[in-house]
DRENTIMAR-269245 format. One record per residue (C-alpha): residue number from 1; residue in one letter; x, y, z. Coordinates in Angstrom, 2 decimals. Example, Ala and Ser with C-alpha at 12.3 -4.5 7.8 and 13.67 -1.06 7.14 Angstrom:
! residues 2
  vomar  lumlo       px       py       pz
      1      A    12.30    -4.50     7.80
      2      S    13.67    -1.06     7.14
This chain:
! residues 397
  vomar  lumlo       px       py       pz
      1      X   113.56   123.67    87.79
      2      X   116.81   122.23    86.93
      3      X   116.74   118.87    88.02
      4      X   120.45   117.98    89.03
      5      X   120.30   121.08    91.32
      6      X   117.42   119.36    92.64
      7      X   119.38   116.10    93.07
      8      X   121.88   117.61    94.23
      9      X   120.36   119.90    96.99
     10      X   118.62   116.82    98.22
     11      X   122.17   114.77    98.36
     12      X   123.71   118.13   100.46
     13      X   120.62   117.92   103.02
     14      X   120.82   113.83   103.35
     15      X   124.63   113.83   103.47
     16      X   124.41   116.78   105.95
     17      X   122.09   114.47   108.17
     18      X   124.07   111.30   107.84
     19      X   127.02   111.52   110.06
     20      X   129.78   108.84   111.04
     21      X   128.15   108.06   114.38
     22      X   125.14   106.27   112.01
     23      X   126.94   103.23   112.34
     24      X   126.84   103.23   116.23
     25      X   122.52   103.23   115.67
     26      X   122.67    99.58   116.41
     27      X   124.32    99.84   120.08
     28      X   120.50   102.53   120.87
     29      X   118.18    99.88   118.88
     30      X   119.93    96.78   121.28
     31      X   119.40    99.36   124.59
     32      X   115.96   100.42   123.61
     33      X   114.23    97.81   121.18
     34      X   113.87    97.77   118.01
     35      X   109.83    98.88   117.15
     36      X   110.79   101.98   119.92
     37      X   113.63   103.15   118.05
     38      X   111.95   103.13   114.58
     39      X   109.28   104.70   116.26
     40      X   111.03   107.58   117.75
     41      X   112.91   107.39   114.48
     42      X   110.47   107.94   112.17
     43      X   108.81   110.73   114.93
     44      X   112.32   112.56   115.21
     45      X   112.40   112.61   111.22
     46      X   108.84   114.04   110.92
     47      X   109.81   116.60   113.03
     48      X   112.90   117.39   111.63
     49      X   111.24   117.75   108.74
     50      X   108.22   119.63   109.29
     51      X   110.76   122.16   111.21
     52      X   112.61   122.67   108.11
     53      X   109.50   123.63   106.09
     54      X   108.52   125.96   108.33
     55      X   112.07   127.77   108.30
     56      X   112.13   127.37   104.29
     57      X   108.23   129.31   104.22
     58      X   109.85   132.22   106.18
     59      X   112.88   131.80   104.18
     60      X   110.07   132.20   101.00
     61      X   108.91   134.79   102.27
     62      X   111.41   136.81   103.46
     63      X   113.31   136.68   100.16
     64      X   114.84   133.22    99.43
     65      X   118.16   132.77    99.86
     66      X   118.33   135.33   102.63
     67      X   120.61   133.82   105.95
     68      X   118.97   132.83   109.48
     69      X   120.40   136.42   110.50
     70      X   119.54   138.52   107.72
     71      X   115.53   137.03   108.33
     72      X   115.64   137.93   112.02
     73      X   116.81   141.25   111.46
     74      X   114.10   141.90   108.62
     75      X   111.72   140.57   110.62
     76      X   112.44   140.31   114.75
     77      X   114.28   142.56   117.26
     78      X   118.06   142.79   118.34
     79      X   117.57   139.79   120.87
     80      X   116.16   137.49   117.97
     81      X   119.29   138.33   115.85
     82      X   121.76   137.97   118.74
     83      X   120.15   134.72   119.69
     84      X   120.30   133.73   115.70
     85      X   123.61   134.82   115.08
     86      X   124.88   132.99   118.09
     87      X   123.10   129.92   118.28
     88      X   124.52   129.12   114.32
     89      X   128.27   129.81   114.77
     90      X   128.60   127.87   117.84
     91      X   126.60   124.73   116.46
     92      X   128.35   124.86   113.06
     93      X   132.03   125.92   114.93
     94      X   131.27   122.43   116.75
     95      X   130.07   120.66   114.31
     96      X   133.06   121.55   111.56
     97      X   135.87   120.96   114.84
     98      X   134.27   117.23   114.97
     99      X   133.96   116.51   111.19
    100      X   137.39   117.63   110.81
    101      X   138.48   115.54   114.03
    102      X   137.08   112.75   112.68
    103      X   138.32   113.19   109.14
    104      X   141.96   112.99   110.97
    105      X   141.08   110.04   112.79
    106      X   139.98   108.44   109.83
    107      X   142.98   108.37   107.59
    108      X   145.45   107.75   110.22
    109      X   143.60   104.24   109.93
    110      X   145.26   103.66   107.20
    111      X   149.61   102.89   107.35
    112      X   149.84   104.14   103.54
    113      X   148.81   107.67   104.66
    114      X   151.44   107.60   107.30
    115      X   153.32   109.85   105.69
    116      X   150.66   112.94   105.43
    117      X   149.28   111.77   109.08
    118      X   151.32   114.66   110.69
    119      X   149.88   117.05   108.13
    120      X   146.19   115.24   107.59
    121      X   144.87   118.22   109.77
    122      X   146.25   120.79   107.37
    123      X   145.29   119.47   103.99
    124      X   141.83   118.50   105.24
    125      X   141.55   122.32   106.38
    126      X   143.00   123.25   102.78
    127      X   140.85   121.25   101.03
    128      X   137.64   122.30   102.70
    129      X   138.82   126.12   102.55
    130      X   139.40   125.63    98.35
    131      X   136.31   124.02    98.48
    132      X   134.18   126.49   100.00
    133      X   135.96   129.31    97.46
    134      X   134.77   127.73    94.77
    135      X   131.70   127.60    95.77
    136      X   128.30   125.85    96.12
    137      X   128.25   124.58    92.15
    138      X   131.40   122.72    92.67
    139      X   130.62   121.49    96.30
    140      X   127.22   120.39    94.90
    141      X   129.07   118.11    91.72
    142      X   131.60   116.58    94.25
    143      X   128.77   115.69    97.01
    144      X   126.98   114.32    94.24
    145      X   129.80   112.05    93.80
    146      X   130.65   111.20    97.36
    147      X   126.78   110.56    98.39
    148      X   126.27   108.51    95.47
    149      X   129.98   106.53    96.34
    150      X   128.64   106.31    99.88
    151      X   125.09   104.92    99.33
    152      X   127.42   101.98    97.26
    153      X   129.47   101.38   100.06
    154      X   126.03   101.30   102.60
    155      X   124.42    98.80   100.28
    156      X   127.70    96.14   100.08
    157      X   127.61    96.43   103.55
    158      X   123.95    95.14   104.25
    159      X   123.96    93.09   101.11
    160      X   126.06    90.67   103.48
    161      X   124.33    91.38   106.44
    162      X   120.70    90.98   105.07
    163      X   120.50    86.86   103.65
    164      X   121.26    86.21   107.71
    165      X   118.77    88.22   108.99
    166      X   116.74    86.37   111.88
    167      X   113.63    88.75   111.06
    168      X   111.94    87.28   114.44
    169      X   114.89    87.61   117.22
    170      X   114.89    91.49   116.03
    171      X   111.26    92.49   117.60
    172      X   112.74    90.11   121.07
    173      X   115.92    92.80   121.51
    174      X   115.52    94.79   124.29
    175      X   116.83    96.20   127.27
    176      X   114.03    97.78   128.65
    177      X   115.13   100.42   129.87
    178      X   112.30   103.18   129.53
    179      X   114.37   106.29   130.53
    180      X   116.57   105.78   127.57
    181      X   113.29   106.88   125.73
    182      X   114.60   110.05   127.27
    183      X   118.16   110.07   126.73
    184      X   118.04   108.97   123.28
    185      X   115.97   111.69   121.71
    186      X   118.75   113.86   121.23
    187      X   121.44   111.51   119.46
    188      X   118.31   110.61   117.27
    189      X   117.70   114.49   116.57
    190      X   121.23   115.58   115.70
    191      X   120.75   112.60   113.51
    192      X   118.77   114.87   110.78
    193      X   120.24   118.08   111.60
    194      X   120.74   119.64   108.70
    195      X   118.57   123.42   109.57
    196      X   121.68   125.73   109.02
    197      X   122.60   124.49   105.57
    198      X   118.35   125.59   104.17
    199      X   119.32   129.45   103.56
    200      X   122.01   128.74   100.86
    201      X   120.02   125.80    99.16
    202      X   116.87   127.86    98.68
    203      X   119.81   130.27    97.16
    204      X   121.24   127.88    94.99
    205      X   117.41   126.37    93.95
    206      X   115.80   129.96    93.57
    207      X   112.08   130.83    93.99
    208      X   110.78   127.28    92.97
    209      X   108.57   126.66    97.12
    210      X   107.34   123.55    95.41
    211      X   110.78   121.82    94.39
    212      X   112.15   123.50    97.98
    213      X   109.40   121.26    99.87
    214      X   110.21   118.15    98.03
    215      X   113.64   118.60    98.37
    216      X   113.26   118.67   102.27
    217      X   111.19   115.77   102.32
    218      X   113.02   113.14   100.20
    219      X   116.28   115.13   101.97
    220      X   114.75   114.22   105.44
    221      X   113.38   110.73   104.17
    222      X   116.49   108.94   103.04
    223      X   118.37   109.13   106.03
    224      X   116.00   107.61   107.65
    225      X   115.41   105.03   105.24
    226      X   119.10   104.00   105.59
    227      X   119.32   104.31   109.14
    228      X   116.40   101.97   109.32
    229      X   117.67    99.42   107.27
    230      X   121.25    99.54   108.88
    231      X   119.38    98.64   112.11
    232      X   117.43    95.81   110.81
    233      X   120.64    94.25   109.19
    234      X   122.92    94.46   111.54
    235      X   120.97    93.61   115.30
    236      X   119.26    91.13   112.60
    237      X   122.34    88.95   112.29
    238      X   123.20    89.77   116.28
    239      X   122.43    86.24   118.41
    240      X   120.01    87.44   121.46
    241      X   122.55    86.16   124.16
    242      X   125.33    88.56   122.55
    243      X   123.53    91.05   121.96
    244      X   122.07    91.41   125.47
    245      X   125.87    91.38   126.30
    246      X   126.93    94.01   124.09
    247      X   123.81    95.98   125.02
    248      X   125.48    95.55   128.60
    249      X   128.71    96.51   127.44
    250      X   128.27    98.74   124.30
    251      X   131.48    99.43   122.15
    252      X   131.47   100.25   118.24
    253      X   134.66    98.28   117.51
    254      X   132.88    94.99   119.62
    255      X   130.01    95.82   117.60
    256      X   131.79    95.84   114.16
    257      X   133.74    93.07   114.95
    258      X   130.56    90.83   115.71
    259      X   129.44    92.15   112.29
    260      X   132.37    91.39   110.68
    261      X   132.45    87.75   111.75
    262      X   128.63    87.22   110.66
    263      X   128.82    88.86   107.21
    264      X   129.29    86.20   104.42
    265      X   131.72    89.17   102.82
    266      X   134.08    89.18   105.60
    267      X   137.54    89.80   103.46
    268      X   136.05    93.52   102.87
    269      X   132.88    94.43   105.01
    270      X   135.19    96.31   107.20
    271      X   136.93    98.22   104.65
    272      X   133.36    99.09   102.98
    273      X   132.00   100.29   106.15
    274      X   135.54   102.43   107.09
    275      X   134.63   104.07   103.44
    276      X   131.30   104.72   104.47
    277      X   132.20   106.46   107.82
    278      X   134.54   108.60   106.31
    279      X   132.55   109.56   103.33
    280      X   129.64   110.37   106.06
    281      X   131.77   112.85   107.99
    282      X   132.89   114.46   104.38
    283      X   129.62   115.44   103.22
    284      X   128.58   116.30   106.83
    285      X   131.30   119.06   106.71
    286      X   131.07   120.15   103.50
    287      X   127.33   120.75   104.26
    288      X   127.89   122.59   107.66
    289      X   131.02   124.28   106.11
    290      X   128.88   125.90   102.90
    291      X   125.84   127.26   105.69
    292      X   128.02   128.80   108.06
    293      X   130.42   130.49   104.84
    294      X   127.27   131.83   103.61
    295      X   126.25   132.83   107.18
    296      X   129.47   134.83   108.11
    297      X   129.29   136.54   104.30
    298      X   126.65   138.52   106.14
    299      X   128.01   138.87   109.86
    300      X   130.97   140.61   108.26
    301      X   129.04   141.66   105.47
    302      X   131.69   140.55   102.68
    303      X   130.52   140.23    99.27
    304      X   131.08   137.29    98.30
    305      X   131.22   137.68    94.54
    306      X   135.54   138.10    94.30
    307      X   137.59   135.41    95.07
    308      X   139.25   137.22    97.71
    309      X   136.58   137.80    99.80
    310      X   135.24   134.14    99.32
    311      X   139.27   133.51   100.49
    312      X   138.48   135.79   103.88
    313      X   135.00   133.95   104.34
    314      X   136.34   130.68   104.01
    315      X   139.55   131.23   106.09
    316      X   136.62   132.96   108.92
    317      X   134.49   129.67   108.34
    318      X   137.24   126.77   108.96
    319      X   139.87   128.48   111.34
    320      X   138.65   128.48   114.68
    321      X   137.54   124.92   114.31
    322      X   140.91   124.23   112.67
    323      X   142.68   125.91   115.84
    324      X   140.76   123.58   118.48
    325      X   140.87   120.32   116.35
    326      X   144.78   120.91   115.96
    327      X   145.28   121.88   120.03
    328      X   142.49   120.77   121.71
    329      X   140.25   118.11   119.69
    330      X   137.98   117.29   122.66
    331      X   136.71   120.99   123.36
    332      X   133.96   121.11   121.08
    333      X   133.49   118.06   120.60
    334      X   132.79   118.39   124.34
    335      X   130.11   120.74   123.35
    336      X   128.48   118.82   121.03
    337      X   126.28   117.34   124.36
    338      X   124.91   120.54   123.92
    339      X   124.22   120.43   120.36
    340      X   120.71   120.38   120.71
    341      X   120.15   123.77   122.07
    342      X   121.26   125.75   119.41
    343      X   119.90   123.38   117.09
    344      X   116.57   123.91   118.82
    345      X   116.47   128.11   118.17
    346      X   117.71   127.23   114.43
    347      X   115.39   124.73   113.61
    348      X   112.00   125.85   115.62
    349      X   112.34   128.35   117.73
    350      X   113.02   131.43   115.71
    351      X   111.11   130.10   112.92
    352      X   108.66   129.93   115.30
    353      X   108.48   133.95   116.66
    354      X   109.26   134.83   113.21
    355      X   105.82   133.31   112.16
    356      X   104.37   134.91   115.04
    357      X   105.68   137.98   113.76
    358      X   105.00   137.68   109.97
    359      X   101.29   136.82   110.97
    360      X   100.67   140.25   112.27
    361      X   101.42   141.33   108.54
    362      X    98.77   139.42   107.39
    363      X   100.90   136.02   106.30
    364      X    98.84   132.85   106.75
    365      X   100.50   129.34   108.14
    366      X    98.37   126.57   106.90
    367      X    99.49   124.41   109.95
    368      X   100.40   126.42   112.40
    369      X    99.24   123.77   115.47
    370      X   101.47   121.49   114.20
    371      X   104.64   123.93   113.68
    372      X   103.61   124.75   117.47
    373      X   103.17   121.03   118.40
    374      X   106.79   120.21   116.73
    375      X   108.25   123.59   118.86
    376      X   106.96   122.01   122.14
    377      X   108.91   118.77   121.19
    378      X   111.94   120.34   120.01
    379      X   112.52   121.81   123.31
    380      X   111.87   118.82   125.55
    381      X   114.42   117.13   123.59
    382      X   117.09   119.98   124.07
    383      X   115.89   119.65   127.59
    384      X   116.54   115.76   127.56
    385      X   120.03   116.54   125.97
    386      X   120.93   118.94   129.00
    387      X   120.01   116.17   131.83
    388      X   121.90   113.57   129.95
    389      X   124.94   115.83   129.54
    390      X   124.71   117.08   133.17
    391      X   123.93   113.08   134.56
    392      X   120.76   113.99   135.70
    393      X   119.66   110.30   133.43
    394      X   122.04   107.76   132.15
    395      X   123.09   108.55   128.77
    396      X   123.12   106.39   125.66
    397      X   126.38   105.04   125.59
């Protein structure tokens, strides 16, 4: 097992998870408390992860490598591959129509880029399409790079945040408010969504189920190790009395601010955490960009070995989200309240009746309770995500 694949498989599924809206953790931890988040946390993560086990053992066993819809039409019916084939496009189309809103967003920040900020839309598109034609070896070197540049940027940040850290005031924040248990389970599950990106890795690693499973676990692990420590630093430093006010009145920019002002590195905390953000959204589309090119190499069933199919693949992959970022940036990112739905069928669900299936041949699932257990869960929390986005509960704000 070559081990910088290995690194770098387990950077693509961490920097898949970690998305720009980790910095906005704080604003839940203030509303709910801090031992409830980490505990939902830390149960979120586990079941993140042991869903992505159970769709990388059906990914073993179906012939690694092989895409969510080439598995459910080996082993399910027409409705299991319509459901598949669905449920992926419109969760990676609105996904990659975010990342690449967001990437816009972030360099018009900056008055030196003014002069590309009419155009930042384009060359982002560019970039990711010459990207994703190259292909998963050069996406994996470059996340390498940015993961690694981002995980610098995360620890400057908390280094000044950390030394001010009132470790007692952070069990005392709280807003008590118990239906946000509810509403917050599915910004906390998007959190490690990184399901459609599995097929290609297991492609890219080869028949090694060992170094697969580690990867998944030390890929689910480390976001959650950073978002935990981003929580502790930050509400750490937060006085009670303001943070009861900004749990009243959340805002990112109040909340960065307040950060700002209590860091001892104050010149360039900002700046660091800016880098951060957009770094997070980079490696978040370049992970969603390289499952969904691999998934529409078999929709249209291109071959993907000549660069000018890869060239018709990519353009498939990046346009439509390209189209409604550039006319329409709020449509899908609209649909991102439902983001947990399709997530749901892609992470559990078919897994789920394709284990059902593969057990009539005979396959055993050493813990199939808990897959079952983790299915139940997964679909209360798309449920949750539904009666926040239709105001059926208040939503995490």
């Amino acid at each position: 097992m070559n081990l910088f694949r290995f690194i770098g498989a387990v950077f693509i599924i961490s920097g898949t998870a970690i998305g720009g809206g980790m910095l906005a953790l704080p604003i839940v931890a203030i509303q709910l408390g801090f031992i409830p988040t980490i505990t939902l946390f830390t149960l979120v993560c586990g079941i993140s992860c042991i869903s992505a086990l159970l769709l990388t053992k059906i990914n073993m066993i179906a012939g690694p490598g092989m895409t969510l819809l080439e598995m459910t039409t080996k082993i399910l019916d027409k409705p299991g591959q319509i459901i598949a084939n669905s449920s992926l496009v419109l969760l990676s189309y609105a996904l990659l129509s975010a990342y690449l809103t967001g990437t816009m967003l972030f360099l018009k920040q900056y008055e030196s880029l003014q002069i590309i900020e009419n155009y930042s839309i384009f060359l982002i598109t560019l970039l990711v399409v010459i990207l994703l034609v190259a292909g998963i070896k050069v996406i994996d070197q470059l996340n390498k790079s940015l993961f690694l540049v981002m995980i610098v940027c995360f620890f400057l940040a908390v280094s000044g945040l950390l030394p001010a850290v009132h470790y007692t005031d952070v069990y005392h924040i709280s807003d008590n408010k118990a239906i946000l248990w509810v509403a917050v389970l599915p910004v906390l599950y998007t959190a490690f969504g990184f399901h459609g990106s599995i097929p290609v890795l297991t492609k890219y690693i080869g028949n090694h189920p060992i170094a697969i499973r580690n990867i998944m676990i030390i890929g689910s692990l480390i976001p959650l190790l950073l978002y935990i420590i981003w929580i502790i630093a930050s509400i750490g430093v937060i006085p009670i009395d303001q943070a009861m006010h900004l749990s009243q009145n959340p805002s990112l920019s109040v909340l960065l601010k307040l950060l700002n002002a209590l860091s001892n590195q104050p010149s360039y905390f900002i700046f660091i955490l800016n880098l951060f953000y957009g770094l997070a959204i980079i490696t978040s589309l370049l992970g969603v960009g390289l499952g969904l090119f691999d998934h529409l190499a078999t929709v249209f069933q291109i071959k993907s070995h000549h660069i000018f199919s890869r060239i018709k693949i990519a353009i498939l992959a990046v346009t439509p989200s390209f189209l409604v970022s550039f006319f329409y940036p709020k449509a899908f990112i609209a649909a991102l309240g439902y983001a947990a739905i399709p997530l749901a069928f892609i992470s559990i669900l078919l897994p789920l009746a394709m284990m059902q299936r593969l057990k009539k041949q005979q396959y055993l699932f050493r813990y199939e309770g808990l897959y079952w257990i983790c299915g139940v869960m997964i679909v209360l929390i798309a449920l949750a995500q539904v009666a926040v986005t239709w105001k059926w509960i208040p939503s995490v704000s």
